[in-house]
Every structure is written in structure tokens, then in C-alpha cells.
N, C-alpha and C positions, 0 to 999 in steps of 0.2 A: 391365274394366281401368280404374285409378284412375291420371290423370296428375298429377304432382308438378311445379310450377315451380320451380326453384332459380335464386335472384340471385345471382349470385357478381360485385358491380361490378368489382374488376379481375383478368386473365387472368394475370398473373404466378403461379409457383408458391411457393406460400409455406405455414405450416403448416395455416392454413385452407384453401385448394383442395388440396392435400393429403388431408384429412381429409373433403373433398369426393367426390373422387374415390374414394375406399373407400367412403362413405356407397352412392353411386353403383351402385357396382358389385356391393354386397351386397345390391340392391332385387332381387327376384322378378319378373321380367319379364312373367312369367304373371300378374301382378296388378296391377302398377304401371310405367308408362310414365315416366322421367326425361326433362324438356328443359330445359336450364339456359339460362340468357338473362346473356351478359356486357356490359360497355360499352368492352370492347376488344376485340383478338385479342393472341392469344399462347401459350403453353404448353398452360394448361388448356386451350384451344378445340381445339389439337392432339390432346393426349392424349385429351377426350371423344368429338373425332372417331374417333379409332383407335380407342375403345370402341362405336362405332356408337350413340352419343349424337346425339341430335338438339340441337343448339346454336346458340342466337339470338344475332349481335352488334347491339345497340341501340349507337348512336353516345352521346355526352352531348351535351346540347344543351336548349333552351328546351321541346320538345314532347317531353320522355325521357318524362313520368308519362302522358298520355296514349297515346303510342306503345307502353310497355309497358303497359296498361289495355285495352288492345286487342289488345294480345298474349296475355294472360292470356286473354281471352275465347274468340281466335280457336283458342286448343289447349284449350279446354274443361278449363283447369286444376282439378282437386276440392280444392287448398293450393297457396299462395305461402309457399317458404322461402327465405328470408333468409339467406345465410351471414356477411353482415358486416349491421351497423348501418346502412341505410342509408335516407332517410326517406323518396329518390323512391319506395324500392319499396314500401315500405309506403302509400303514397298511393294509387301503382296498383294494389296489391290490396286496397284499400276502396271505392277506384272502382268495380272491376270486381266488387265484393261476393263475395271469394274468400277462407275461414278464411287468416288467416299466421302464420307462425311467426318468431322471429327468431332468430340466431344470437349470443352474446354468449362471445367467445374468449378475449378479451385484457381485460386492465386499463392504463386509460390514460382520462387526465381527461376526464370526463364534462360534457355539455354539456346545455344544455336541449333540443335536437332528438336527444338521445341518450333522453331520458325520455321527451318523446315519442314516439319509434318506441316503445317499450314498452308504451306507453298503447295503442296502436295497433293491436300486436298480440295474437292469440288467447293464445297463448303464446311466453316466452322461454326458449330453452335456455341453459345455461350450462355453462359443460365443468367446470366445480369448484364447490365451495361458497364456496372466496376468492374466485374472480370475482364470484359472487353478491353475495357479502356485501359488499364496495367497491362495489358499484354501487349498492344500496339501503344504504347510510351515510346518502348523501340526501337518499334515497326511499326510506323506510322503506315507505311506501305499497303500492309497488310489487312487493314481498317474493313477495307470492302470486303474481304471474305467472309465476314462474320456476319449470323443473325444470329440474336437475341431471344431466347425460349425459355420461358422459366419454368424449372422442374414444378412435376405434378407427382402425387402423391396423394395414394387412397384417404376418404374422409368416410368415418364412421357416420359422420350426420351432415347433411347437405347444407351449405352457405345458403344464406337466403339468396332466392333469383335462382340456385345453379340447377341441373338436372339431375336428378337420384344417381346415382352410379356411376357418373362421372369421375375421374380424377381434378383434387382439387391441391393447390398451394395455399398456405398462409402464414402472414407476418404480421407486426405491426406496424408497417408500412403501407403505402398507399395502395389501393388495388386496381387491379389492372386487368383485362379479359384479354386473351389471345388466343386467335385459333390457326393451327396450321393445314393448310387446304393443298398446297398446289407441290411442283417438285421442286427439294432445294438445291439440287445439284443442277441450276439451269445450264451452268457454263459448261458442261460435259457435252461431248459428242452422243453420248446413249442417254435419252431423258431416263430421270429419275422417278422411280414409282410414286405416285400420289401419295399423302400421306396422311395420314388419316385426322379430321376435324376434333380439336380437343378443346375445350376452355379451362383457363385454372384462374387464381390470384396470383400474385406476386411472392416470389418467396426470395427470397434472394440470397495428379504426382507423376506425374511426369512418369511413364517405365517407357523406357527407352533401350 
């Protein structure tokens, strides 16, 4: 069993922990172990608890990157995922020599410790191709690190075509099936844990 750290820095529910929380819940237990580590309490730490998620609150403070570098070590994390930008966390898991992944949600002006978390990491996800593409305007550089995943999220009533229980997206946009099978952090020295097979549709802040 592969355990996954998620950084969610704050506990408010918003559409990222949202998007979190489904991520979460679609993991194969029999394979992959979630422990999210936030820097507050509130909603999400609630809701994961109810999911019988194991949940770190890290305070913010002067010793966050080494306090979480040592957390990463001590749950023998196989990836550090990032759900927001943020650059302690990507320190602490170069520290602690653990593949990362980042999360890139939202557009909103981009800063130089925003590019470098990117440098940083193994890979970036980005929930759109616009997000993408405003971001590497740029940093055109930077283009290749990124794939394209678009947030899923629980459906009371199944799309036609999809499978019952799945997580699904929707817009009025065109649709689009994606599945993520293989590891995303290829460029790492330590492969990245498989990740588990999802289909959706299309759906389409920086703490630093």
C-alpha cells in the first residue's frame, strides 16, 4: 500500500477542497493510503475526519517546512500533492526527497515563487488548458510540466454512458472522457504510485 500526502494549506471549503475531498474518496484503499496535512482546522479536517481520513493540522509558523519534512518522512509518504500553490510545501517535499505534484486551479496573477513551485515540482496538474495556458504566457518554459485533469465531482444521477458511482464533471461545454492510469511524476528518481482509473466530463490563490 502506497501512501499519498495531500497539502491542502487552508481548511475552509471552497472548490478546491471540494474537489479534494472526491479526489479522496475515489482512492482504492486496498492500494493507497490518504493523509492530508492542513495549516488550520475547520470544515475539510471535519469532513475527512468523518471519512476516516487520517489528518495533520501543521500550525503556520517559522519551522512549517521542516515540521512538515518530517512529517512526510515519518508517514513514509511514496508523493507529496499539493492542492494549492504553495512553496513551504514544495520545500518540504524536496527536503524530505518525496516525487510532488502541484495543483494549479484558478487564474489569478502569478508571481515568481508561483514559478518556482513549478520548477519544483515533478509535475503540474491544471484543471483546464486556459489555466495552463495564462500561466505559461510567462513561462513559456515551463509548458511541459503540466497535465491537464479536469476536476471531478460527485453526481447524484449518472451521465448517460458513465458508470454508477463514479465521479463525474459538467459544463456546457464540450465533453470530454479522461482517465488517469499511469505515474505522473515520471521525471522523479523514485516512480510515482499508479493512480487510480477515473472518467469525468469537462468542467472547466496562491498561499505562499
Amino acid at each position: 500500500m502506497r501512501t499519498i500526502l495531500y497539502v491542502s494549506p487552508p481548511a475552509r471549503l471552497g472548490g478546491g477542497e471540494i474537489s479534494l475531498l472526491t479526489l479522496v474518496a475515489g482512492l482504492p484503499r486496498d492500494r493507497y493510503r490518504p493523509v492530508i496535512v492542513t495549516y488550520e482546522d475547520g470544515e475539510l479536517v471535519e469532513r475527512l475526519r468523518a471519512m476516516g481520513v487520517d489528518v495533520e493540522v501543521l500550525r503556520r509558523g517559522p519551522a512549517l517546512i521542516p515540521r512538515l519534512a518530517r512529517l512526510i518522512r515519518r508517514q513514509e509518504a511514496g508523493l507529496v500533492h499539493v492542492n494549492l500553490f504553495d512553496l513551504r510545501a514544495a520545500l518540504a517535499a524536496r527536503w524530505a526527497g518525496v516525487p510532488l505534484i502541484g495543483h494549479l486551479r484558478v487564474i489569478f496573477p502569478f508571481r515568481w515563487p508561483d514559478r518556482l513551485f513549478v520548477r519544483l515540482c515533478d509535475r503540474t496538474i491544471a484543471v483546464s488548458d486556459a489555466v495552463r495556458d495564462h500561466f505559461c504566457r510567462d513561462a513559456p518554459d515551463l509548458r511541459a510540466r503540466f497535465r491537464t485533469a479536469y476536476n471531478a465531482r460527485p453526481s447524484s444521477e449518472p451521465s448517460p454512458g458513465s458508470t454508477p458511482g463514479r465521479a463525474s464533471t459538467s459544463s456546457s461545454g464540450p465533453r470530454a472522457a479522461f482517465t488517469t492510469t499511469g505515474p505522473v511524476c515520471d521525471s522523479s528518481s523514485q516512480a510515482a504510485p499508479e493512480m487510480p482509473r477515473r472518467r469525468s466530463r469537462t468542467n472547466g490563490r496562491s498561499a505562499v
